[in-house]
Backbone as a chain_set.jsonl record, in Angstrom:
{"seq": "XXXXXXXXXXXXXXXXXXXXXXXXXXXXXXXXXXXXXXXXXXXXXXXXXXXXXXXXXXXXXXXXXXXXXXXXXXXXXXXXXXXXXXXXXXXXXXXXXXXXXXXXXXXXXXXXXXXXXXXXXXXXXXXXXXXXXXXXXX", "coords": {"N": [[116.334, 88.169, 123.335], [116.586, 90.583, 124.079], [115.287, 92.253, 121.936], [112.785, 91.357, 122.351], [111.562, 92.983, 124.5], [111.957, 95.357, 123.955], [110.248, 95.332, 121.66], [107.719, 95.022, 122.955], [108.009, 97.229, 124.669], [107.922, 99.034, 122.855], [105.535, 98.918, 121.725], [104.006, 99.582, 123.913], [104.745, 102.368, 125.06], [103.671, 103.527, 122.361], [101.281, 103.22, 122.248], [99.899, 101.186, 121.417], [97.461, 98.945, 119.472], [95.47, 96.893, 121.524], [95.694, 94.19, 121.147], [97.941, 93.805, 119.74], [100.083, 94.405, 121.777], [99.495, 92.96, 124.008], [100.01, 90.552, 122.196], [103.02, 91.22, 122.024], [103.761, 90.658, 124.703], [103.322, 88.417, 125.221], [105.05, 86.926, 124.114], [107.289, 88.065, 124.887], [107.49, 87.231, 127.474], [107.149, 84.473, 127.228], [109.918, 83.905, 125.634], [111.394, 84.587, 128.042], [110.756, 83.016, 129.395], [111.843, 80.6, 128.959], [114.525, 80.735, 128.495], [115.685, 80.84, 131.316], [114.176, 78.974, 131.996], [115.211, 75.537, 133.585], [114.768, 72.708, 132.606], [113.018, 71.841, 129.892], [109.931, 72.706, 128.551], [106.768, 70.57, 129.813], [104.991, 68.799, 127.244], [102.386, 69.113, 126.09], [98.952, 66.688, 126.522], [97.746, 66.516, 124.634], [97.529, 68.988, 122.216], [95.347, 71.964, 121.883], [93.587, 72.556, 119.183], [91.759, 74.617, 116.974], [89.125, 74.402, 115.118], [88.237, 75.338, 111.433], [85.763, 76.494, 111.073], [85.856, 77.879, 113.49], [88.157, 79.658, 113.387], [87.264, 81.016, 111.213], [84.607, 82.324, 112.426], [86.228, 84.174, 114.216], [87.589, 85.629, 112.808], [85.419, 86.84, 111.223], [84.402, 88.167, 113.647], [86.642, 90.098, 113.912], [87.13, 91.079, 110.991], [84.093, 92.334, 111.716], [84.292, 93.711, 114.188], [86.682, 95.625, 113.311], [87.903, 98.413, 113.856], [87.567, 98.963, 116.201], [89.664, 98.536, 119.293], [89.94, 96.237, 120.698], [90.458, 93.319, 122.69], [92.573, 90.555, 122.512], [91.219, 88.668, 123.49], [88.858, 88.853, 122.901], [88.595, 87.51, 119.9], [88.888, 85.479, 120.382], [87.397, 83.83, 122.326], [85.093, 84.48, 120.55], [85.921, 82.081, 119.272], [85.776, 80.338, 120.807], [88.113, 79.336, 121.967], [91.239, 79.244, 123.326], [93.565, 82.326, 123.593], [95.86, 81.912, 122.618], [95.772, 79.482, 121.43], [94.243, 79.992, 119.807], [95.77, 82.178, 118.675], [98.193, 80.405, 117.23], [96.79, 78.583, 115.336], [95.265, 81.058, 113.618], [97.531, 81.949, 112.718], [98.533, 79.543, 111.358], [96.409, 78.995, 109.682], [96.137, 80.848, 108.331], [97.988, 82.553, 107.88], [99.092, 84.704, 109.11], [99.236, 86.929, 112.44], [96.254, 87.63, 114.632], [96.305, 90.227, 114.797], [97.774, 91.505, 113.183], [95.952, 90.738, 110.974], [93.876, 92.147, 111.681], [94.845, 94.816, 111.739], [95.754, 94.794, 108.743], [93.31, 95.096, 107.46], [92.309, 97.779, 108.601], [94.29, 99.398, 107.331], [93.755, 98.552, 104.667], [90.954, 100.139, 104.598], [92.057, 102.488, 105.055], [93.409, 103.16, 103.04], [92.487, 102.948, 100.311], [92.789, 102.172, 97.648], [94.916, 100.637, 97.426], [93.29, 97.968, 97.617], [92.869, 97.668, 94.565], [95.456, 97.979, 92.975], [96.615, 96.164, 94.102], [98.438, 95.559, 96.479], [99.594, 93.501, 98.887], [98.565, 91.674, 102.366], [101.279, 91.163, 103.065], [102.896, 92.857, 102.066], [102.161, 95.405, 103.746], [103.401, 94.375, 106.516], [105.915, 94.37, 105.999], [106.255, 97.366, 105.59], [107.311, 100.427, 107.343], [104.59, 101.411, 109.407], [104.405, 104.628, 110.158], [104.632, 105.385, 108.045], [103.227, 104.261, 105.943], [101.181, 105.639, 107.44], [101.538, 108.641, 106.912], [100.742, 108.46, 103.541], [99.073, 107.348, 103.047], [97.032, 109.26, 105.009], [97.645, 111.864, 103.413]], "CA": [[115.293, 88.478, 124.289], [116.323, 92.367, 124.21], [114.308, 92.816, 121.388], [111.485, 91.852, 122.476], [110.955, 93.332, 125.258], [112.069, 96.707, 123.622], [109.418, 95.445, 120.803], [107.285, 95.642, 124.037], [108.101, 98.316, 125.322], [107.564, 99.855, 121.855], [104.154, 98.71, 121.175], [102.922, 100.222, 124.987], [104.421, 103.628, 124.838], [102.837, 104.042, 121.64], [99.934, 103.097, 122.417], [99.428, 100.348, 120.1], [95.753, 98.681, 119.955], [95.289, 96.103, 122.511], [96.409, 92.909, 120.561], [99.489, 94.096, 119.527], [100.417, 94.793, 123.297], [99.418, 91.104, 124.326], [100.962, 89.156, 121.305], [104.239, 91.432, 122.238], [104.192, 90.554, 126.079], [103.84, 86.917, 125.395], [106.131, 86.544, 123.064], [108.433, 88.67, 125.853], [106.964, 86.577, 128.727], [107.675, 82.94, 126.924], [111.521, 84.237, 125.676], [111.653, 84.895, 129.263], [110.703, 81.524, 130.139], [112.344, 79.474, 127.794], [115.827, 81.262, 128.495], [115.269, 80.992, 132.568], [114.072, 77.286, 132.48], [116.284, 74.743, 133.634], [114.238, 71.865, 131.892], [112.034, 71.85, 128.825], [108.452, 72.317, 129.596], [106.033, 69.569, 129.33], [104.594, 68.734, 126.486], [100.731, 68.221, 126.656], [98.711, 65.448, 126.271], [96.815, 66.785, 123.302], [97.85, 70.66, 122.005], [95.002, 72.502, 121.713], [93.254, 73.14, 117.741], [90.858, 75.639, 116.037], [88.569, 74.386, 113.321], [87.95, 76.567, 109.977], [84.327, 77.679, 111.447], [85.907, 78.441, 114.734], [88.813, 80.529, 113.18], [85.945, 82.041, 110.548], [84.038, 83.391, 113.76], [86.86, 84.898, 115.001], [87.805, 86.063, 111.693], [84.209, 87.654, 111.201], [84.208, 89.435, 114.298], [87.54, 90.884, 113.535], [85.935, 91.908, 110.538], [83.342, 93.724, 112.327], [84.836, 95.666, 114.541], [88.154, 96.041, 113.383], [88.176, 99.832, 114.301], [87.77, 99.033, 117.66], [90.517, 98.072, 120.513], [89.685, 94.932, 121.263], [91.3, 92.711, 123.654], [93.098, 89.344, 122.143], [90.708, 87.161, 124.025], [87.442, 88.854, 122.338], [88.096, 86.639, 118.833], [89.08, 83.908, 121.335], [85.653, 83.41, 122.587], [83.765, 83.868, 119.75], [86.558, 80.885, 118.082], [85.743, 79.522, 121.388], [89.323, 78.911, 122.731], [91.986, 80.124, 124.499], [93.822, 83.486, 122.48], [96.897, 81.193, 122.671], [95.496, 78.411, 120.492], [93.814, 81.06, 118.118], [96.729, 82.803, 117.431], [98.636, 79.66, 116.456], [95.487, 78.383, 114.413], [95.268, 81.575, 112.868], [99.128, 81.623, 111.764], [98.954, 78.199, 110.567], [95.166, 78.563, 108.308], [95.707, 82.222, 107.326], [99.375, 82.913, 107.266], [99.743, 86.002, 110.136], [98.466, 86.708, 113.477], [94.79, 88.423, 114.181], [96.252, 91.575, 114.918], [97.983, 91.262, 112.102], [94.743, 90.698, 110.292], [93.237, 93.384, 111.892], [95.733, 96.225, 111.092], [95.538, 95.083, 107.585], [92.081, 95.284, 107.664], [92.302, 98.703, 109.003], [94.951, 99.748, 106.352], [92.784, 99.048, 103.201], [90.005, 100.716, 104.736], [92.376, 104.116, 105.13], [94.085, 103.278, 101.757], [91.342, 102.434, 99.227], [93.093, 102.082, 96.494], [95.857, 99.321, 97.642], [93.063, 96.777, 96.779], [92.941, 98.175, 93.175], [96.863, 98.006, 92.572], [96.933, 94.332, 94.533], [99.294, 95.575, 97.591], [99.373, 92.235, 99.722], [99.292, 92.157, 103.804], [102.981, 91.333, 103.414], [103.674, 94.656, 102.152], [102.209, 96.091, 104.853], [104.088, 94.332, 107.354], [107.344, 94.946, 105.817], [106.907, 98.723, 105.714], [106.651, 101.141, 108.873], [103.724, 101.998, 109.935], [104.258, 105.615, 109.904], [105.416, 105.962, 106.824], [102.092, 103.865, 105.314], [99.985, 106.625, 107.734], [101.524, 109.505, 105.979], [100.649, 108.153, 102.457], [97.284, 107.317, 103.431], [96.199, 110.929, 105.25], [98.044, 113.399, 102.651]], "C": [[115.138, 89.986, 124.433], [115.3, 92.987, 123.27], [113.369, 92.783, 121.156], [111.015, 92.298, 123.713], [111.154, 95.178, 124.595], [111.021, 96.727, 122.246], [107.848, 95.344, 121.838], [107.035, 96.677, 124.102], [107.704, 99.455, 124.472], [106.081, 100.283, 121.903], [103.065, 99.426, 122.983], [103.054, 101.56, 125.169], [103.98, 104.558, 123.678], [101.643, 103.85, 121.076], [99.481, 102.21, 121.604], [98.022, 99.938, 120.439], [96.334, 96.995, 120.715], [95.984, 94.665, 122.115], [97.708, 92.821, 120.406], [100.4, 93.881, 120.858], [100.692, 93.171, 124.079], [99.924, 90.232, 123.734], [102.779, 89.793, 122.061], [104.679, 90.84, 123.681], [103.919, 88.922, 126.073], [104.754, 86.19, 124.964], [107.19, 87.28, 123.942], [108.163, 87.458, 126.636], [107.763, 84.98, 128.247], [108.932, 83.182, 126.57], [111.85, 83.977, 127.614], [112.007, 83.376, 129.869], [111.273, 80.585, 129.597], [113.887, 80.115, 128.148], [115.836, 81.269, 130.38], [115.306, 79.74, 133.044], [115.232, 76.642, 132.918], [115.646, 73.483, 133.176], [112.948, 72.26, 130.72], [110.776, 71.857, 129.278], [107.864, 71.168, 129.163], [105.294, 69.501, 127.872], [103.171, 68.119, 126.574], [100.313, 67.345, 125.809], [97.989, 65.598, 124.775], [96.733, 68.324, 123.084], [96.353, 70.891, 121.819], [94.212, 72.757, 119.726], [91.997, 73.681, 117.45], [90.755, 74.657, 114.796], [88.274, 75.396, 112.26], [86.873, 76.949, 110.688], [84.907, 78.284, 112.699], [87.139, 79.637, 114.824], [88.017, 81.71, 112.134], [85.482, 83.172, 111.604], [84.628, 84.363, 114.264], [87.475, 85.854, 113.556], [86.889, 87.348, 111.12], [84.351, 88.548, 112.083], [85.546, 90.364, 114.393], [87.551, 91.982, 112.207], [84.961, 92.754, 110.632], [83.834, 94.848, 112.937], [86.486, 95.526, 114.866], [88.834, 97.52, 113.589], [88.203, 99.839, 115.889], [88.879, 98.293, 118.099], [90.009, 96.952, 121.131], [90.747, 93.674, 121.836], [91.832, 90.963, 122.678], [91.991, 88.055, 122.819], [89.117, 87.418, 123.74], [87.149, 87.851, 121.001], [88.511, 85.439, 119.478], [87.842, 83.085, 121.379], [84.578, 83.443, 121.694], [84.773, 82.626, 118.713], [86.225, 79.905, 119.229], [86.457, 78.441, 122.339], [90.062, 79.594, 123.073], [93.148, 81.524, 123.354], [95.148, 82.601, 122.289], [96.576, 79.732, 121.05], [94.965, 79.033, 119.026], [94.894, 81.788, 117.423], [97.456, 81.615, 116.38], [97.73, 79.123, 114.991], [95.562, 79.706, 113.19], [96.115, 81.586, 112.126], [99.008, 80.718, 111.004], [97.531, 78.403, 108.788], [95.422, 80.194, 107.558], [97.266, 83.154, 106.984], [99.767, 84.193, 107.797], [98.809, 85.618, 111.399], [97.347, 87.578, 113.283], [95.059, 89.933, 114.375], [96.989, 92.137, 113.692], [96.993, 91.912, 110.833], [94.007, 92.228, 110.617], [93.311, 94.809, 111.28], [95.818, 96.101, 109.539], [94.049, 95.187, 107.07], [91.724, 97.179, 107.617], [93.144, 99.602, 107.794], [94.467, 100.241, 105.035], [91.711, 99.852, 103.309], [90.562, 102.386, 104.542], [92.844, 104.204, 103.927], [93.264, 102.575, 100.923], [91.957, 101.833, 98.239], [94.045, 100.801, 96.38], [95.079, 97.956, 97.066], [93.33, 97.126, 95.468], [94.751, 97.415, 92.864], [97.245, 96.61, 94.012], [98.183, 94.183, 95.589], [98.892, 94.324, 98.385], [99.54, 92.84, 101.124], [100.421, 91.89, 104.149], [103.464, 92.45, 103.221], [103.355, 95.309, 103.167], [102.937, 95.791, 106.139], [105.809, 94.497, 107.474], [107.641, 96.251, 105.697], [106.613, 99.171, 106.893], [105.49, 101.765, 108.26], [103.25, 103.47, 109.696], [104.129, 106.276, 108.715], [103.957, 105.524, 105.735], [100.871, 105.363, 106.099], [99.803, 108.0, 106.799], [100.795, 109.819, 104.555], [98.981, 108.217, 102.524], [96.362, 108.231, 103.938], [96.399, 112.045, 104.217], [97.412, 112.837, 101.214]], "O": [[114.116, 90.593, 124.752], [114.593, 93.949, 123.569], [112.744, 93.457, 120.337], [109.88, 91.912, 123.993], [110.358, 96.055, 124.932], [110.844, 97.809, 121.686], [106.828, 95.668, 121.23], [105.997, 97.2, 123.696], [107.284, 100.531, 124.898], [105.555, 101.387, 122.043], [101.854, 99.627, 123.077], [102.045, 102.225, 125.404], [103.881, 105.784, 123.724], [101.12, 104.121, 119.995], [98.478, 102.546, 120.975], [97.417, 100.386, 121.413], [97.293, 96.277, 120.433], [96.797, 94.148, 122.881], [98.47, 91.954, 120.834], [101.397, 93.16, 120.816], [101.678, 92.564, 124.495], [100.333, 89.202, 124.27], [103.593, 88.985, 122.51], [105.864, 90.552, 123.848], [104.37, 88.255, 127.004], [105.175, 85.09, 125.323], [108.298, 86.943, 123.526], [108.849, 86.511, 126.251], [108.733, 84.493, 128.827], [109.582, 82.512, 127.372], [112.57, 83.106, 128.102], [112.949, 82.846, 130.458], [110.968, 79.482, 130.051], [114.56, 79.219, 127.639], [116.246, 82.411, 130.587], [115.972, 79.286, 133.975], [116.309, 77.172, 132.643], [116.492, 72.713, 133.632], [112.039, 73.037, 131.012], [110.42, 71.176, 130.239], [108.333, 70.646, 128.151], [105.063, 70.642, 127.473], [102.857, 67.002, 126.985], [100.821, 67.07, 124.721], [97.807, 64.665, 123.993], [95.896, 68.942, 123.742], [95.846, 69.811, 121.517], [95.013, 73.506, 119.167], [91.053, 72.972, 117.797], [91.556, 74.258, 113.952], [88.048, 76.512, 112.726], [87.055, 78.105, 111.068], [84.369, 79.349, 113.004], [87.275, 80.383, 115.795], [88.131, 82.931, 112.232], [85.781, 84.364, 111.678], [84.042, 85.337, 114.735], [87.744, 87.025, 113.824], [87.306, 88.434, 110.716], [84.45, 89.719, 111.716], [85.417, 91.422, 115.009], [87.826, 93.181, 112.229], [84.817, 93.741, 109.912], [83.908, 96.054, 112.703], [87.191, 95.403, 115.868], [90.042, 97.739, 113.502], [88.801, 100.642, 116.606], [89.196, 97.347, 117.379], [89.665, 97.025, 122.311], [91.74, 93.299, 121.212], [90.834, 90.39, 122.239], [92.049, 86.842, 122.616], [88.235, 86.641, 124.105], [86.026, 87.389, 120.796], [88.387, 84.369, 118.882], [87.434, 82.103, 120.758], [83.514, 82.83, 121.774], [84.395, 82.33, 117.58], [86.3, 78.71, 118.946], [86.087, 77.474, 123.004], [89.723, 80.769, 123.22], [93.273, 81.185, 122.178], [95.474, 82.925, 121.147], [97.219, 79.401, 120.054], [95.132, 78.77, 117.835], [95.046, 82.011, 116.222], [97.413, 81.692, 115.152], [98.087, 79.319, 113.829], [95.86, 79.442, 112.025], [95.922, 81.33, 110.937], [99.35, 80.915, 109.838], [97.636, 78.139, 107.59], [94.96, 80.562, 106.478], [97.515, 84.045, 106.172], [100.622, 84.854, 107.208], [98.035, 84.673, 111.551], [97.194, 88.222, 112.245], [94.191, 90.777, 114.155], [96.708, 93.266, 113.288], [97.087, 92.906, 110.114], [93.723, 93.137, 109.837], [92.532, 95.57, 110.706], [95.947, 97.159, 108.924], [93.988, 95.454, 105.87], [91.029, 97.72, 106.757], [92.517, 100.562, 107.346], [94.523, 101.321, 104.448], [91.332, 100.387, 102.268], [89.879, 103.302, 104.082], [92.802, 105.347, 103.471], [93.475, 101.362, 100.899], [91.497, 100.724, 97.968], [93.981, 100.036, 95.418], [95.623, 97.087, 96.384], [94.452, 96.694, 95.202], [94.886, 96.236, 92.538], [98.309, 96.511, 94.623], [98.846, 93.15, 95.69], [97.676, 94.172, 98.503], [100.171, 93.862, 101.393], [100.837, 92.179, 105.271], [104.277, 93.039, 103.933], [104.283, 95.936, 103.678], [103.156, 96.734, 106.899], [106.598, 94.653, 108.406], [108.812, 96.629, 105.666], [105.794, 98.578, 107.596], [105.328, 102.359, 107.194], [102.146, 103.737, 109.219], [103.665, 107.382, 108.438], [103.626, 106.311, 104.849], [99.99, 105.922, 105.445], [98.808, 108.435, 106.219], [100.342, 110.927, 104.27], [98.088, 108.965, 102.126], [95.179, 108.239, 103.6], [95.605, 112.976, 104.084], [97.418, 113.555, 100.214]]}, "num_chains": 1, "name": "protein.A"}
């Protein structure tokens, strides 16, 4: 649980973009709650699911304006559900989360050439950050 709230705590004093911030504090928030409980929570009557056009939409407008700071519950609403059900959805049909998506999004746009030479968004999530900014401004 320490490390995520210090993966928290990371992602707000350096200002991360808005998604990042919200996937980290729920993913703190539910540790929290899941280590706290004294019974299992309920299990609902019917989870929640995202169809392909309704993770597309949200997909698209992450696409658009992936330079902007946009809040976790803007590709919600255009998928039409709750940012909770989209992230899972997204994980499950596209294999990361949207901020995820985003920042690699954002990546190829500063590093042109990564499509060319077929860098995947796993490489980017296995290296730091900083160390990809460097490469990409000099």
């Amino acid at each position: 649980m320490s490390a995520a709230v210090t993966r928290l705590h990371a992602a707000v004093t350096e200002n991360a973009p808005r998604p990042v911030v919200e996937e980290r504090l729920t993913a703190a928030v539910l540790l929290l709650g899941r280590h706290a409980s004294t019974k299992p929570p309920p299990v609902p009557a019917r989870p929640g699911r995202t169809d392909l056009a309704a993770l597309d939409r949200a997909r698209a407008l992450l696409r658009q304006r992936f330079a902007d700071n946009i809040s976790a519950d803007d590709p919600a609403r255009a998928a039409g559900c709750s940012r909770f059900t989209l992230y899972r959805g997204f994980r499950t049909a596209y294999g990361f989360a949207p901020s995820d998506y985003q920042r690699d999004l954002r990546l190829r746009r500063a590093c042109p050439g990564t499509r060319a030479v077929g860098v995947h968004a796993d490489v980017f999530r296995r290296v730091r950050m900083d160390v990809l900014r460097k490469d990409c401004v000099s």
